[in-house]
C-alpha positions in Angstrom: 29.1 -27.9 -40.1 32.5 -27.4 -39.3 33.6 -27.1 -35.5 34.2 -23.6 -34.2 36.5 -22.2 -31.2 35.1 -18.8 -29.3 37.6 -17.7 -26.6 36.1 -14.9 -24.0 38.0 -12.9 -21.9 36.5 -12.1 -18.5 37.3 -8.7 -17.4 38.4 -9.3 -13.6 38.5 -12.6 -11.8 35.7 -10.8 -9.6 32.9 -11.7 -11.9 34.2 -15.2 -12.1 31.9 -16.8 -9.5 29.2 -15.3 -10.5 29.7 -16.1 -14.3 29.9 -19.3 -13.5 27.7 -19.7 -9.8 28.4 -21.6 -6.6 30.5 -24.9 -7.2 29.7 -23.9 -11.0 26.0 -25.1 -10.9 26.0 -21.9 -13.7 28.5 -23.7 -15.8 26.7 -26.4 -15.4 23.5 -25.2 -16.7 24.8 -23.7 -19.8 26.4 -27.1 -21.2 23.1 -28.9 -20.6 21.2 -25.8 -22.5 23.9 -26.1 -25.5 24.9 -29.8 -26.0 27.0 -29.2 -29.0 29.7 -26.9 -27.3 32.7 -28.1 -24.6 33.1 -25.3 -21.9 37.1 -25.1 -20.8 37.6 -22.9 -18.3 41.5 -21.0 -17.3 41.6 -18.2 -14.8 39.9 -15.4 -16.2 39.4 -17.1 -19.9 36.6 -19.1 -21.3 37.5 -21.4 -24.1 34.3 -22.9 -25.7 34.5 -25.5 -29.1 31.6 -27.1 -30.9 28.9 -26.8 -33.3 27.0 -24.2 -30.5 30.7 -22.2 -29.7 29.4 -18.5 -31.3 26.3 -18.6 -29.3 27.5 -19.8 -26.0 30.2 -17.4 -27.0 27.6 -14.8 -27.3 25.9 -16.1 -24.1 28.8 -15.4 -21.8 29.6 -12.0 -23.2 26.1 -11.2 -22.3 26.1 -12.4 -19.0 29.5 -10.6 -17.8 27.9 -7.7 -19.5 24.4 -8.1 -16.9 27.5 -8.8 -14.2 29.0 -5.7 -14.1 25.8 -3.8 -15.0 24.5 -4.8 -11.7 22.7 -8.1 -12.3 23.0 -11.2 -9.9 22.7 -14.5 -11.8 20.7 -17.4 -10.5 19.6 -20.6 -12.5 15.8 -18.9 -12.8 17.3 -15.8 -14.4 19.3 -17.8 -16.4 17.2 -19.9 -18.0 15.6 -16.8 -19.3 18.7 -15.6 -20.7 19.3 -18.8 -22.6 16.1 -19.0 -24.1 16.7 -15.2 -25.4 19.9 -16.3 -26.6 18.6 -18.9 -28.7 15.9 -17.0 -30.2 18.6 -14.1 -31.4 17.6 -11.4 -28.7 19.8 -10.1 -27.0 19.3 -10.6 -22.9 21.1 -7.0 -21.6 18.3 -5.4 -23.9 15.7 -6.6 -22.1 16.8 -7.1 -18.2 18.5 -3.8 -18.1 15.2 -2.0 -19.1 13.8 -0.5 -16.0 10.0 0.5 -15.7 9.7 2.0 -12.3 12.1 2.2 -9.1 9.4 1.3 -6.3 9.3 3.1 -2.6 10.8 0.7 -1.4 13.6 0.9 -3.7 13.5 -2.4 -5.8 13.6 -2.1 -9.5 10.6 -3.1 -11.6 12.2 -4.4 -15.0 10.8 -7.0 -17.5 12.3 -10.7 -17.0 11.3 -12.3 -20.6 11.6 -10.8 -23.9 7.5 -11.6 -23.8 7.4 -8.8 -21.2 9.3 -6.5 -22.6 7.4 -6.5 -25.7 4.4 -6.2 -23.5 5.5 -2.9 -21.7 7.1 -1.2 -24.8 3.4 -1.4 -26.3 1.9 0.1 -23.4 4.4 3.0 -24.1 3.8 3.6 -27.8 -0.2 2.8 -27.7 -3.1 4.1 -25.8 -4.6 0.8 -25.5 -2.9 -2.0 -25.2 -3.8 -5.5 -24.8 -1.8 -8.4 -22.7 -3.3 -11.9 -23.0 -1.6 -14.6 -21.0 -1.0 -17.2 -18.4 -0.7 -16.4 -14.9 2.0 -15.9 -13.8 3.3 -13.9 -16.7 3.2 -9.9 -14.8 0.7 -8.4 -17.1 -1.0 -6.7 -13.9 1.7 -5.9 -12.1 3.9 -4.7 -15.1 0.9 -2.6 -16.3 0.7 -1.2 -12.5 4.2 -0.2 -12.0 3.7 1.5 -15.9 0.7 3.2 -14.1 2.7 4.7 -11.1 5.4 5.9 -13.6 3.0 7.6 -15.6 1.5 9.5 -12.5 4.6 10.5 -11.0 6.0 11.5 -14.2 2.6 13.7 -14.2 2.1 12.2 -17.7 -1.8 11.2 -16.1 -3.4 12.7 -13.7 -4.7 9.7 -11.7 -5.2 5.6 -12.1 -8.1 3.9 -12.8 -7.8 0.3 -11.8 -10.2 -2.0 -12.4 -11.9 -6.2 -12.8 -15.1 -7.3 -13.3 -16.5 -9.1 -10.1 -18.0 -12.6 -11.7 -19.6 -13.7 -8.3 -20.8 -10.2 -7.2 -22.8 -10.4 -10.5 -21.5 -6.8 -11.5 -25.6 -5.6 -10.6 -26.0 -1.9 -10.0 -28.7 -2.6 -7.9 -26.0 -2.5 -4.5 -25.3 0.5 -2.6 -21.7 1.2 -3.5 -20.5 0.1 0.6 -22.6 -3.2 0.1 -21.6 -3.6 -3.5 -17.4 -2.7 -2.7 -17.6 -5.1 0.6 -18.8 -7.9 -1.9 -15.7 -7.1 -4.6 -13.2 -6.6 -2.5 -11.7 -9.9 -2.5 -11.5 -9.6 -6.5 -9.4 -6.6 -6.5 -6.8 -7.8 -3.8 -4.5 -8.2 -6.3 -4.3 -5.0 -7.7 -4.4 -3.6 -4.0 -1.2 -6.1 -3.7 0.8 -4.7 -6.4 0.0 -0.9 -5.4 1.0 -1.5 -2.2 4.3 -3.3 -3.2 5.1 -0.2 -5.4 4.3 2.7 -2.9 4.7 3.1 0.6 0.9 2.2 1.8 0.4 5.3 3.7 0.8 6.8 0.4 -1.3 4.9 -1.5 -4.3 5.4 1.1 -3.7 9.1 0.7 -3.8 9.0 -3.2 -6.8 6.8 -2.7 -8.6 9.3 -0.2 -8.1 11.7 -2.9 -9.2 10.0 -5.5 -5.5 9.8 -7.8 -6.3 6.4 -7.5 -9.4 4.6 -8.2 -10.3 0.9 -7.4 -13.0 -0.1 -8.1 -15.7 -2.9 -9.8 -16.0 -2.4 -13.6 -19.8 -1.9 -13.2 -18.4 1.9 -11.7 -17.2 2.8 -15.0 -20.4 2.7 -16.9 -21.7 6.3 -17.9 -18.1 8.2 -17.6 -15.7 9.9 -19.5 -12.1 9.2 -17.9 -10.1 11.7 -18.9 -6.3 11.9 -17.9 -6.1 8.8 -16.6 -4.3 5.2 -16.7 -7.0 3.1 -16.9 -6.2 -1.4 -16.0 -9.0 -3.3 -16.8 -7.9 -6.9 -15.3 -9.0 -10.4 -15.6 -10.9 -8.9 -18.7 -11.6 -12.4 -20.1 -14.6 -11.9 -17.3 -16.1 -9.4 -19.0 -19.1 -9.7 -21.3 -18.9 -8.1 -24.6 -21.0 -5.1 -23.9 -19.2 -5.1 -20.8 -15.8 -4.4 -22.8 -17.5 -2.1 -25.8 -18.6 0.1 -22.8 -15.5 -0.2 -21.1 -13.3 0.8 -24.4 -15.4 3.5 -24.8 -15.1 5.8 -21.9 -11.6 6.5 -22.5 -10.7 9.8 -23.0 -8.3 13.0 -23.7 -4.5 12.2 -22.4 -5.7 8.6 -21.8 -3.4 5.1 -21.6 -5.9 1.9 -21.4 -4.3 -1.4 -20.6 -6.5 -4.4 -20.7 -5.2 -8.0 -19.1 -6.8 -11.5 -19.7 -6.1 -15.5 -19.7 -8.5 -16.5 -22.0 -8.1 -20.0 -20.3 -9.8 -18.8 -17.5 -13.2 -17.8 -18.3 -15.6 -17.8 -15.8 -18.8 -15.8 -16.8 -22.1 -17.6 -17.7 -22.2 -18.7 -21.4 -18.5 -18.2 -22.3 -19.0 -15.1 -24.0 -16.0 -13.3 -23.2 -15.9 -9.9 -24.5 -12.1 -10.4 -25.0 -12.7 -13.8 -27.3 -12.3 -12.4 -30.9 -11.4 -8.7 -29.6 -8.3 -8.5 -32.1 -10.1 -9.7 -35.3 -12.3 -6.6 -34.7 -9.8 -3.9 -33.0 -6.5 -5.1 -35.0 -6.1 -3.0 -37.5 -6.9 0.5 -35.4 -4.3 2.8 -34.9 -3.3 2.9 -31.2 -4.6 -0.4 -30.1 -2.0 -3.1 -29.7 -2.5 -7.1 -28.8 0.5 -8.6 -27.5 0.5 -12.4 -26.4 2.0 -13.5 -23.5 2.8 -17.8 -22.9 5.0 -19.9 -20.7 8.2 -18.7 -21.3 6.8 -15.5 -19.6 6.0 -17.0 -16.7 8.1 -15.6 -13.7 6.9 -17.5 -10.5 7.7 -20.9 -9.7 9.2 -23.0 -12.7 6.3 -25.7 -12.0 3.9 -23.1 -12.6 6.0 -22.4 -16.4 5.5 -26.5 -16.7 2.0 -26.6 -15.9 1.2 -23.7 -18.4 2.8 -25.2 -21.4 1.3 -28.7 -20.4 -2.1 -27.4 -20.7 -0.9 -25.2 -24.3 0.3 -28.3 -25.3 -2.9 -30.2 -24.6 -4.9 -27.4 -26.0 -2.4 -27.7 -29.5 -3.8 -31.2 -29.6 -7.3 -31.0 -29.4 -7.3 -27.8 -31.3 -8.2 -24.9 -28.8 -6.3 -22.3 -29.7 -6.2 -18.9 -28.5 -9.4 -16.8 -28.9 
């Protein structure tokens, strides 16, 4: 293969440091990510040669394109954007999409290609599958998707809800006793609410009953019409437990359902979301979409840790349900 020269022209000695980052730790990154290009840099003009010279090419044009679109750069974000560019997608596609401007005025937007996949399904199906890691924003995602949908009156309230393992999901409880035992397992989706709307508000769409959260052992019987409906940590569930969840969705309904597989924790093993796609796959509507470690978005040791154990699982052939 012969060697190849790509010159790119930075529009402005503005964007320079942050094309290539404090004391060029940016630069620095993206020779280590592509060891068969030479970076030279002149001013405003980047002069890359090698075997690698279109893509990093391609790379840079990209990130002066996320530059003056708004986008800070930082060695987490990326990473991300390398790992797109090697696998032909193209990064201002995917960090530029925004899902919901929050209360509190930060953009929600998906950071992997993986989550961008994720939240186009939940817009072009009315139930929608996202099995993953943790880590990987398939609650909060479908959240921030659910306060879109309600304050562009496309639904008429939100539904969210998780099984409660522990509580033994017994209907047996008053509902006071019964919500004062699961409230620890639906924290989270009380976390991302609140990080998405002011929490007065959310307490007054609550107290009206907009939005609903509540143990999955509640849904049983109804017919939720109109409604975004998050069934989380659904690898909890038991497969009656999921065939009765599935089917109380209704008219002008959006169902998204959320899962690790890895992290089953109901008696027996029999997850009701183990095997789910062999039997829903080929219905109109319903979409799976697989999440992994290069979705991951907290801490890069958490990343590491999930594709130590996918690895490990390659080996001893466990793979996904």
């Amino acid at each position: 293969m012969s060697s190849t020269q790509v010159k790119i022209l930075v529009p402005g000695n503005h964007l320079m440091v942050g094309l290539l980052g404090q004391r060029d730790e940016l630069l620095r990154l993206v020779e280590a990510a592509f060891g068969g290009a030479q970076i030279h840099v002149r001013g405003n003009e980047i002069t890359v040669e090698g075997d690698d010279a279109e893509r990093v090419g391609k790379l840079f044009e990209e990130m002066v394109s996320l530059l003056e679109q708004g986008q800070a750069l930082d060695t987490t974000n990326l990473g991300r954007t390398i790992d797109m560019v090697k696998a032909d997608i193209r990064p201002t596609e995917v960090l530029t999409s925004e899902v919901l401007r929050s209360a509190r005025g930060r953009t929600v937007r998906p950071k992997t290609e993986g989550q961008k996949r994720y939240t186009d399904a939940i817009a072009d199906n009315t139930v929608t599958f996202g099995i993953g890691p943790a880590g990987t924003g398939k609650s909060y995602l479908a959240v921030a998707l659910a306060v879109q949908a309600l304050q562009a009156k496309r639904v008429n309230r939100i539904i969210l809800t998780r099984p409660a393992v522990e509580a033994g999901e017994r209907l047996g409880f008053l509902p006071g006793d019964l919500m004062a035992k699961v409230d620890p397992y639906l924290r989270p989706l009380y976390d991302a609410l609140y990080d998405m709307l002011e929490p007065e508000g959310v307490q007054r769409l609550m107290d009206r009953g907009t939005i609903e959260v509540a143990p999955l052992a509640f849904m049983r019987g109804r017919t939720l019409n109109s409604s975004f409906i998050i069934l989380d940590e659904a690898q909890n569930t038991s497969p009656e437990q999921m065939k009765m969840f599935l089917t109380r969705i209704g008219f002008g309904s959006k169902a998204v359902v959320t899962g690790d597989i890895t992290q089953i924790d109901i008696a027996g093993g029999r997850s009701g979301l183990l095997g789910l796609e062999e039997i829903l796959g080929g219905i109109d509507g319903v979409a799976f979409v697989r999440l992994g470690h290069r979705d991951v978005v907290r801490h890069k040791i958490v990343a590491d840790i999930v594709s130590a154990y996918e690895r490990s699982a390659a080996r001893h052939g466990a793979g996904p349900g």
